[in-house]
N, C-alpha and C positions, 0 to 999 in steps of 0.2 A: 311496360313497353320499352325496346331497346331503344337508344337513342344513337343518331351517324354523327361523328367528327367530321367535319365538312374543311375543304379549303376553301377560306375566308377571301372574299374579295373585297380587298381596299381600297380601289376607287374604281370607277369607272372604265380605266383603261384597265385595268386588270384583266391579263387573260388565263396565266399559268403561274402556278409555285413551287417549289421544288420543296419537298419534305428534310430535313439537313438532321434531325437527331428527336429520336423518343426520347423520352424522360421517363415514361413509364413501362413497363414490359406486359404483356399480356397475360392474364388472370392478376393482375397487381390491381388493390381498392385503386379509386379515384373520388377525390372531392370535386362538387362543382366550383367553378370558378380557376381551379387547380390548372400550372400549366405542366402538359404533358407531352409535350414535343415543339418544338424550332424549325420554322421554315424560312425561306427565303422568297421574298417577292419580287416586286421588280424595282422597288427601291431602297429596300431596306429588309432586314431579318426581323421577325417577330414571332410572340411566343402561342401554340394552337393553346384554348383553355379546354377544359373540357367542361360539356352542357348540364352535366348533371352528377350527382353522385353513385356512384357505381362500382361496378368492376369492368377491367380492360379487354372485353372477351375476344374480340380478335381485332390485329393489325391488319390492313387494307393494302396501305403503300410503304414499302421498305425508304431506309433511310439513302438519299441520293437521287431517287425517283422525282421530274417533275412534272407534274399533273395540272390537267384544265382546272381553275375556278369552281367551287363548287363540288368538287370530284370527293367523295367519301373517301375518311382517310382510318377510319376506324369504328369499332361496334361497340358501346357502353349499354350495361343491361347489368337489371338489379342484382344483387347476391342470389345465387340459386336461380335466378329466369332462364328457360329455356329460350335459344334465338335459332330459328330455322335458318337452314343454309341459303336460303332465298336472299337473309337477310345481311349476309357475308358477302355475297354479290358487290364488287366494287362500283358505284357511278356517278355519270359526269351528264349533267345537261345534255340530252340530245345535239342543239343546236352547236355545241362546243365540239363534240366528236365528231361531224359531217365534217368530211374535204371539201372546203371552196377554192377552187382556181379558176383562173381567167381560162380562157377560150386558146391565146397562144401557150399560156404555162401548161395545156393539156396535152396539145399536139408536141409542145418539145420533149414531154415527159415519155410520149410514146413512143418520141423518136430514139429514145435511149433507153427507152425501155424501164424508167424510175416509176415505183410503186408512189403515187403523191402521198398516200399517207406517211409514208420517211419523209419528207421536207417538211420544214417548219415556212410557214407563209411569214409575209412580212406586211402585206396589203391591208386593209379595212378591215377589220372583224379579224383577221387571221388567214385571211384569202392569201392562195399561193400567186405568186407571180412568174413570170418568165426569168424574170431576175434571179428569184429565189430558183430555180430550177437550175440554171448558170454555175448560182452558186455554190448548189448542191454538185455538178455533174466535178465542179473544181475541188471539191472538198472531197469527194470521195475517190480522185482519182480515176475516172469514168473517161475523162479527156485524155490521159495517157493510154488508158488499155484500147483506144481508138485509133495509136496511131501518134498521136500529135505529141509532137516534144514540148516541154513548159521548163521553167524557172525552178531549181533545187530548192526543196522546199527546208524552210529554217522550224520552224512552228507552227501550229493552228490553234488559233483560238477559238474555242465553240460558241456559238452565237448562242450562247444561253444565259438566264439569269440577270445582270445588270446589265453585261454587254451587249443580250437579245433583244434586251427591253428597251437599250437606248436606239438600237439599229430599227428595231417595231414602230418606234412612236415616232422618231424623227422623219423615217420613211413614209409614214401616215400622213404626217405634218404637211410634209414637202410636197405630196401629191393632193391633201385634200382642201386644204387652205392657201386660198389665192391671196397670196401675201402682197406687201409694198414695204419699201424701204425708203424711208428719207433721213439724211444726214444734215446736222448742226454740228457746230465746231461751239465749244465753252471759255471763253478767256479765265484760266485759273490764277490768275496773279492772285489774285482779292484770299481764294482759298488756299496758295501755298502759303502768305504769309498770316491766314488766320491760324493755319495750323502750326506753322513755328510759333505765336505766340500761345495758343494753346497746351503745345508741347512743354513750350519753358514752364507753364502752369503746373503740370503733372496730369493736364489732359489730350492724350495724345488721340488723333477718331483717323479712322481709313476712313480712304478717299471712295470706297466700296460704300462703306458705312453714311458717306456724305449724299452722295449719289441716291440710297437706296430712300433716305429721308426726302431730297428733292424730289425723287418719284413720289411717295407716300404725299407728298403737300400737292402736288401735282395734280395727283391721281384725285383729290378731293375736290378740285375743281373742274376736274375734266372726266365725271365717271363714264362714259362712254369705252375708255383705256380698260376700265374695272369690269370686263366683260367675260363672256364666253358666250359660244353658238351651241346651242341645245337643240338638236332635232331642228326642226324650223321657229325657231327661239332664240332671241338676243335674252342671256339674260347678264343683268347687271347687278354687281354685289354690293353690300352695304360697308362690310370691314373690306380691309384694305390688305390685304396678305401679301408682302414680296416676298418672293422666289430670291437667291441668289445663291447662283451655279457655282458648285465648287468640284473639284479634279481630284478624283481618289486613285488609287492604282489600277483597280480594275474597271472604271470606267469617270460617270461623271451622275453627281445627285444635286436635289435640288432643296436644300433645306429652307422653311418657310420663317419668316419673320411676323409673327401675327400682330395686327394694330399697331404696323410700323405706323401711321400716322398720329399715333397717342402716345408713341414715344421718343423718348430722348437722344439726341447725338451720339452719346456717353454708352446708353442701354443698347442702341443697335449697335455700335461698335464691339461691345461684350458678349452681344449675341450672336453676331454672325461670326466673333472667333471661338466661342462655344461648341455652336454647331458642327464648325469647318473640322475642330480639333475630333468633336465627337465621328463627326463622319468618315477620320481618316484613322479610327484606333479599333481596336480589335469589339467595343460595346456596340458601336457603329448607329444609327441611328432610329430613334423610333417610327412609325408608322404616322404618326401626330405631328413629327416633325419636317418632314415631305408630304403631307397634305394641305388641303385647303387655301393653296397658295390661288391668286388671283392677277399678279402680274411677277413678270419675272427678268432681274439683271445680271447680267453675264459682263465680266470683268478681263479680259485679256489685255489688260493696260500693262501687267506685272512681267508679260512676258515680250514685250515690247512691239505690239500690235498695235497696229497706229488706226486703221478700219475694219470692220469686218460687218457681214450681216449674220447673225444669231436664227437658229430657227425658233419659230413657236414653240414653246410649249403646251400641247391640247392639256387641256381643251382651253385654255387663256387664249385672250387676244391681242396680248402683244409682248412682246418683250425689246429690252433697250442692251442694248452691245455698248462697251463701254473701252473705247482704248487708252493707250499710254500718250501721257503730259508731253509733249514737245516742245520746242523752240521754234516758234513760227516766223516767218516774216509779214505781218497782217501791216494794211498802210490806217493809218488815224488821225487825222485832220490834216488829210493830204501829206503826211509825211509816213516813211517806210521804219514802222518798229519792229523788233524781234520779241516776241511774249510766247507765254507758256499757254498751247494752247491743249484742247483734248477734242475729239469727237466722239456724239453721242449716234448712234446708228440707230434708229428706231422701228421696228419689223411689225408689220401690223394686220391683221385679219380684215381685206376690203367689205367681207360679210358684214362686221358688225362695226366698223369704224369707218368714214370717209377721210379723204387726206387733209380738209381745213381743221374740222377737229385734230386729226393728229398733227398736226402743224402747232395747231394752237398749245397741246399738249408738250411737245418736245419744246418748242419756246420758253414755254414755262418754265419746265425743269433747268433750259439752259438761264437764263432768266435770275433763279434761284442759289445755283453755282456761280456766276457772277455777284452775286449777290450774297455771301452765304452768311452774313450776319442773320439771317432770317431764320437760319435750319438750326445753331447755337443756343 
């Protein structure tokens, strides 16, 4: 019996992958387990294995090609097996192949006459939107041959791949989870000078690093934070995984820190510049290393951003926006000081958390940042 090379879906949101290079050529043996071509997800590149041991009897999807989830990418069949042409036949999930658009992304579509299956949707499941029709009518230059004059155009970047996938999910975010945002200011006196004296040690820890530990201690007494919405389901996790966002050229990933809260100041420091370095080098990062995350910290302190609100990351329910140290003028027993302060921004899915838990949660953390002999 032949066996289908299938494109792997690795997580949940996963909707498409883009095939990036065979490794093996057609009529070439294969071993199971063997990897015989490289794809690209939506957060990272990884290797297809093949199912079985065989030979490569025919390719599906050429190299460049990106395809639905699921989408056969290739036929393996014994030495000498007959495979009918039936079984050459390329496919994808029914439900992935149907065009879903809203009701106004139809009427606009018709008003310009755009075939929807050319758009890539950005909505729930992959639903087109009016937006995305917009975007399409701009991208293809549709609004020019109508007439209308626009802006000389420098470049375009194709919403595909990391840059589709971040536009995808944060669009999803933004529309489907009814967020809140509450902000806490941290006094870092206590932790600039723990860190000069750490430093003189020969133990030097980012402030990312300090942060991601006060969430993880946090996070253990407030699991409510430790969530995500499943269908009509809160559900709450037992490890504790931070997320924290790091900035690559071509977009932005989110490398996980597993059982931050069973580790060290020292080990999360090493780890999230591990990652960060892996994430920005031509190896780039594993499938392992972007999954499984459960809450997620976003740092734009470095680039001198003093607030900001962070979107979710689904299916998590919350994430913490972290800005740059300042010079404040805060008043402390009636008198006017200047101290280093930070703001934590806390963004939170109202589904599965209310604002006294998250209150109580962002306390904490700040709490422990003032305090940071506790996290050492």
């Amino acid at each position: 019996m032949p066996w289908k090379v299938v494109m792997p879906r690795l997580d949940p949101g996963m909707k498409t992958g883009k095939l990036v290079r065979w490794l093996k050529r057609e009529g070439e043996p294969v071993k199971r387990g063997e990897e015989i071509a490289t794809a690209e997800g939506e957060k990272t590149t990884f290797p297809i294995e093949s199912p079985a041991d065989g030979v490569l009897v025919k390719i599906l999807v050429q190299e460049g090609e990106e395809v639905p989830v699921l989408t056969a990418l290739a036929i393996i069949a014994a030495p000498g097996e007959q495979v009918s042409e039936e079984e050459f036949r390329r496919e994808a999930p029914r439900e992935v192949l149907e065009v879903r658009a809203s009701p106004a992304a139809r009427r606009l579509a018709r008003e310009y006459g755009i075939d929807l299956r050319e758009v890539q949707g950005t909505g729930p499941g992959g639903r087109i939107t009016r937006e995305d029709i917009l975007r399409y009518v701009e991208s293809t230059g549709l609004r020019a041959e109508l007439g209308e004059e626009g802006p000389r155009v420098l470049k375009e970047i194709e919403l595909t791949g990391k840059r589709g996938t971040i536009a995808r999910r944060l669009t999803e975010s933004h529309r489907e989870i009814p967020s809140v945002t509450i902000v806490m200011r941290a006094d870092m006196s206590r932790v600039l000078e723990l860190r000069r004296r750490e430093a003189a040690g020969g133990r030097k820890f980012s402030i990312t690093a300090l942060v991601v530990k006060a969430v993880a201690k946090a996070l253990e007494e407030n699991r409510e934070l430790n969530s995500s919405v499943v269908g009509d389901k809160i559900v709450v996790y037992d490890d504790i995984n931070v997320g924290v966002a790091v900035s690559i050229p071509d977009g932005l990933v989110v490398p996980v820190v597993r059982d931050a809260n069973k580790k060290d100041l020292m080990q999360i420091t090493r780890e999230i510049e591990e990652l960060a370095s892996r994430a920005r080098s031509e190896e780039g990062l594993s499938p392992r290393d972007v999954s499984g995350g459960t809450f997620t910290v976003s740092n734009l302190g470095s680039e001198g951003v003093e607030i900001f609100t962070p979107i979710i990351n689904p299916p998590q329910s919350a994430i913490l926006g972290v800005g740059a140290i300042t010079q404040t003028p805060v008043v402390t027993g009636g008198e006017i000081e200047v101290r280093p302060q930070m703001a934590l921004c806390l963004v939170f899915d109202h589904r599965a958390v209310d604002g006294v838990p998250a209150a109580r949660f962002l306390r904490r953390v700040v709490e422990l940042l003032e305090n940071p002999e506790e996290l050492v």
